[in-house]
Steps between C-alpha positions, in 0.01 A plus 500: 500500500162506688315785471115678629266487184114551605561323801630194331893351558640559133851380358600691160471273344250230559613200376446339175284239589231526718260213466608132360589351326223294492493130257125540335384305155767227450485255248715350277454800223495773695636661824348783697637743729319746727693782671465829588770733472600904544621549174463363172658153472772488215651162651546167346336160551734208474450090602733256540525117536676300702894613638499639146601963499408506162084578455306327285226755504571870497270807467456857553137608711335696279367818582151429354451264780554822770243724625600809700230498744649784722836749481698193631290208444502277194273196514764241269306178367756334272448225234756305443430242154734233455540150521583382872562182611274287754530296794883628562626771708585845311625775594414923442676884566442808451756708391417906552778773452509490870578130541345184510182403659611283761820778574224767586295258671717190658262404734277318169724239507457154685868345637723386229347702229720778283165564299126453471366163475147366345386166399256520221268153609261355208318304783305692778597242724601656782331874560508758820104688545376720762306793491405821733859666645423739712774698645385612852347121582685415809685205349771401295487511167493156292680675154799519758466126614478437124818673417686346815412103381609620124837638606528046655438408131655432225360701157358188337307400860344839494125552475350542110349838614356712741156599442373729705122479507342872641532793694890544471422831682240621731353840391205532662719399833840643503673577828567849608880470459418353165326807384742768629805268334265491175410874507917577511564265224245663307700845501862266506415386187300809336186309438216702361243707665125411418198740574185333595085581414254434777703465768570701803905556355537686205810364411783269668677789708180579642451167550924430662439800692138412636411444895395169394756405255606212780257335708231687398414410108194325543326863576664567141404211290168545307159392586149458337142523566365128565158572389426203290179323733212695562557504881856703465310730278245577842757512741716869530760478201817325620885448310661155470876444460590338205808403604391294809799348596479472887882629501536784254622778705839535301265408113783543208307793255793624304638277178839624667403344796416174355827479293720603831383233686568215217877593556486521841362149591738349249777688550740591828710800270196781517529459905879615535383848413138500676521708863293228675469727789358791351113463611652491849714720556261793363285395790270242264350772303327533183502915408553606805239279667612272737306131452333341833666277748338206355708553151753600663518126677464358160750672334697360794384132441569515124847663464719174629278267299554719185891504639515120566369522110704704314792270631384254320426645183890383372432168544138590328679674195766210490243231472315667186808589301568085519172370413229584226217688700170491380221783687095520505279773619228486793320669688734714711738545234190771369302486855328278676119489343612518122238403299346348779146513314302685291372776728884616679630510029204729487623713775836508430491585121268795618759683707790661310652453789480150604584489094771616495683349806399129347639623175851609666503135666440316164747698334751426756393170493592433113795689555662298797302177426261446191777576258758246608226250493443478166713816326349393151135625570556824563476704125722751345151731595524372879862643502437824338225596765739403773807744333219768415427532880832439657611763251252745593300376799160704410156396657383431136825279458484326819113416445521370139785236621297390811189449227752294283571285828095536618429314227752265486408084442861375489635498820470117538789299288685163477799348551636248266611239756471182535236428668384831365368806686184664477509863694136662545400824534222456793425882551430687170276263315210459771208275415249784635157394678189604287280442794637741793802757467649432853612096424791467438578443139674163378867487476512420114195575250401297242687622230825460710421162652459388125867639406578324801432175330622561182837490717451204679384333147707166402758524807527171750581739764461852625623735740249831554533734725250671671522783772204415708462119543249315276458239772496652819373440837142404499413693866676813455307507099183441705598785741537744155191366359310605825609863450408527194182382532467768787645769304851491617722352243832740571438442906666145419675550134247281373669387179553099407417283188206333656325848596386565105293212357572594137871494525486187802341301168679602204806398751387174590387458149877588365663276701300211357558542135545224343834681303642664800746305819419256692709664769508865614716667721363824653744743676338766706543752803292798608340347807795525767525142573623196326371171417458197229262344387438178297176535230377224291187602290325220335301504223365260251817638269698321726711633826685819571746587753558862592760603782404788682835639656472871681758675675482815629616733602893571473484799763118459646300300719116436600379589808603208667236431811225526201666298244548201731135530573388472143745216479348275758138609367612402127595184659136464720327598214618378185667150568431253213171397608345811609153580367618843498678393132227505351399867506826597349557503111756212496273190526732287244816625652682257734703759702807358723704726690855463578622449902799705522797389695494655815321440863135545550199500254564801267400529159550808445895608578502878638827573421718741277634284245553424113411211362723220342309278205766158379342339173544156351575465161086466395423836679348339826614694856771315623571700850310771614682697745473821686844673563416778798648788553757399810594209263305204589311258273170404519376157303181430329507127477224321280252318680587189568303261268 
């Protein structure tokens, strides 16, 4: 039965399952499972081998791995200990007192299959990456392309893993339909209400039931005095964002926000039940007020991308039920200048406000990402905060768990591979500039560029992933390092490896230890564009070779006219020989980059894609590929010697 709640489509019921379930830490110990669910889940776990009906592994989930995050949300993250065989194909259900898994959901399974099916690889040797998904880019998106070559293969051809490497959602951009669909989920799903200090809202009805609340948040996002130089301080006082993104209109503040838009970009079940014409057909209001024709054309614009999106989600929560996902945070997964340097950290911890809404995204963060990454660093203590606030969502409550997650220095992990993979955490352990606030901080400090090594310590090869490339393109870094020496670092998101000296060194330094590999792979997206990149660096150690392979981004593109530009002056201005080389800081690197495949002279592919990484048996790339979104692959042949 469908019924009016709030403005929302409801059934009474919603169903069981919600969100996943989603494959996260896999290894031959231990199995995790991420779903989220609208009731507790008293359901069993069983795997099977071969044509065999019998399980060889059977367990309950345990209610100590559920968190009630709303009156019909629970957050499940279940470990499953055992011993599990490699390199063949297994099989999993779920059995719940209303029926199997796949009976409540049919559409997880690929052709042929009665259950679940995972491959638990040793070797990494053949892995899926791609970062930045955003859900009103006008393109396809790549996890769907992903899914539709998996359903071709057989379970032992499938990829190791799927590591997706930053900003698996977009909150400091989110569509208009996005918002409204996230606002109804919020009250679908009884997720808490949060009240707010600073801000122009009091609380989050004030904030649902604002003029502003779509299309209009950057006039309610918080701002600061920029009085730092002595010629602000004689000029009439002025306010700066702090959230700068160019496109914030539709900011997420709430943690309810946050969390509803997780299930929603993984997930096609929360749509059956959102009105998606509701913002329209009450004349594109927000209280009453009706928004201006230019919104209104927006709105417009964005609803049959976000439809041609939710679509695909199926084929989205398919793929990730079949294949151990790995997840990393960047910049929009918080908003767009985290961390960015010293003086926008000083701003933001200032404002309760701007507090508090970076708090609700790292707490949705651990509980849709961090904690499937690596479910073993996250205390007894961690857990108690999280119940303590979901139990009774206070202000005190809420801020002592975002303090917990503040102050966090775990999120990177590893995974026990072969070759093995080293994950960083590039945004919460900046290498801050002494000399001027407003340069951007390093990616990694010191301290966690050291750890870094320790890792890397005694293996003959690696595989670390970074979000922002650590090789990138040597214009567009000179374009960022031109902005910031005028001032302007967010004007061009001037973040990259090579922009901090300290951390450029101690990088360069780590790669030529005489106990770590002689051959690194790095996997990176963040930039919009995709491109590979042969490294050797030579020292009197002996000779290195690094692989620089970015893709990015599964549902996002960069400006195309401009990107082409910086292509051809990359290739004017940097070719082997240029004198140019010499002002950079990679005078003993011998940098090759990859011709793709197709017509012309790009580089740099502008596409919507995920990459597609093949590894010999010594941990060397073997292809590099590019699978788009409409289905075509894109080669990244070596040079030719």
């Amino acid at each position: 039965m469908v019924e009016k709640m709030e403005n929302c489509l409801v059934r009474d019921p919603l169903p069981l399952v919600v969100a996943g379930p989603i494959l996260r830490k896999v290894t031959a110990k231990e199995l995790t499972l991420w779903l989220v669910t609208t009731r507790q889940l008293d359901a069993d776990f069983r795997m099977f081998m071969g044509a065999d009906d019998r399980p060889f592994y059977e367990a309950k989930f345990d209610p100590a791995h559920q968190i009630q995050i709303g009156k019909q949300a629970w957050v499940v993250l279940a470990r499953f200990i055992g011993d599990f065989p490699q390199n063949t194909p297994l099989e999993y259900q779920v059995i719940t007192s209303e029926g199997s898994l796949t009976e409540l959901m049919p559409d997880l399974l690929y052709d042929n299959e009665s259950r679940l099916s995972v491959v638990i690889q040793q070797r990494a040797d053949y892995v899926l990456h791609g970062s930045c998904r955003n859900p009103h880019y006008p393109s396809k998106d790549s996890l769907v392309a992903a899914d539709n070559k998996m359903s071709t293969l057989a379970a032992v051809d499938r990829p190791s893993l799927l590591m997706m490497s930053g900003d698996q959602i977009y909150a400091d951009h989110v569509a208009g339909p996005m918002l409204d669909a996230i606002q109804q989920v919020t009250v679908l799903l009884g997720l808490p209400d949060e009240t707010f200090e600073q801000a122009q809202v009091a609380d989050t009805k004030a904030l649902y039931q604002h003029p502003q609340n779509i299309y209009g948040r950057d006039k309610l996002l918080p701002r600061y005095v920029n009085d730092e130089s002595w010629w602000r301080r004689c000029l009439p006082t002025t306010t700066t964002p702090i959230f700068s993104s160019r496109e914030c209109e539709n900011h997420l503040i709430s943690f309810s926000e946050f969390f509803a838009m997780y299930l929603l970009v993984w997930s096609p079940t929360l749509w059956q039940f959102v009105d998606r014409e509701r913002f329209a057909r009450n004349g594109y209001c927000n209280a009453g007020v009706a928004v201006s024709l230019k919104w209104q054309q927006t709105w417009q614009h964005e609803a049959p991308i976000i439809d041609d999106f939710v679509a695909g989600l199926n084929n989205v929560r398919r793929l990730m039920a079949h294949i151990p996902t790995y997840m990393i945070f960047d910049d929009h997964d918080i908003t767009d200048d985290f961390q960015l340097n010293r003086r926008w950290e000083k701003a933001a911890h200032d404002n309760f406000f701007s507090r508090r809404i970076i708090g609700n995204a790292l707490i949705s963060y651990w509980l849709c990402q961090g904690w499937g990454n690596a479910p073993e660093k996250f205390t007894p203590a961690c857990l108690a905060l999280a119940q303590t606030f979901f139990d009774q969502p206070t202000p005190q409550a809420q801020d002592a768990l975002a303090e917990y997650f503040y102050r966090f220095e775990e999120w990177h992990y590893t995974i026990a591979t072969i070759p093995k993979m080293v994950v960083l955490d590039t945004r919460t352990r900046r290498w801050r500039s002494e000399s001027h606030a407003n340069r951007p901080s390093g990616l990694m400090d010191w301290e966690a560029l050291i750890e870094l090594q320790q890792e890397l310590l005694n293996e003959s090869a690696v595989i670390i992933v970074s979000a922002a490339p650590m090789f990138g393109v040597k214009f567009i870094e000179t374009l960022q390092r031109i902005m910031t020496l005028l001032g302007q670092p967010l004007v061009v998101d001037a973040e990259n490896w090579m922009a901090h000296p300290g951390s450029a060194n101690t990088l360069l330094s780590i790669f030529t230890h005489t106990k770590t590999p002689t051959t690194f792979i790095i996997l990176s997206g963040d930039v919009h564009y995709s491109f590979a990149y042969d490294i050797t660096l030579r020292n009197l150690k002996g000779q290195f070779k690094i692989f620089q392979i970015t893709c990015s981004g599964l549902k996002n593109e960069f400006p195309n006219r401009l990107l082409r530009f910086c292509d051809w002056m990359d290739r004017c201005l940097y070719s082997p020989h240029s004198p140019l080389n010499w002002f950079t800081k990679r005078k003993r690197l011998l940098i090759e980059k990859r011709d793709p495949d197709i017509e012309g002279h790009h580089r740099l592919i502008n596409r919507s894609a995920i990459g597609e990484l093949y590894l010999d048996d010594q941990g060397t790339p073997r292809v590099i590929d590019i699978l788009t979104a409409e289905g075509d692959v894109i080669h990244f042949p070596p040079k030719r010697s």
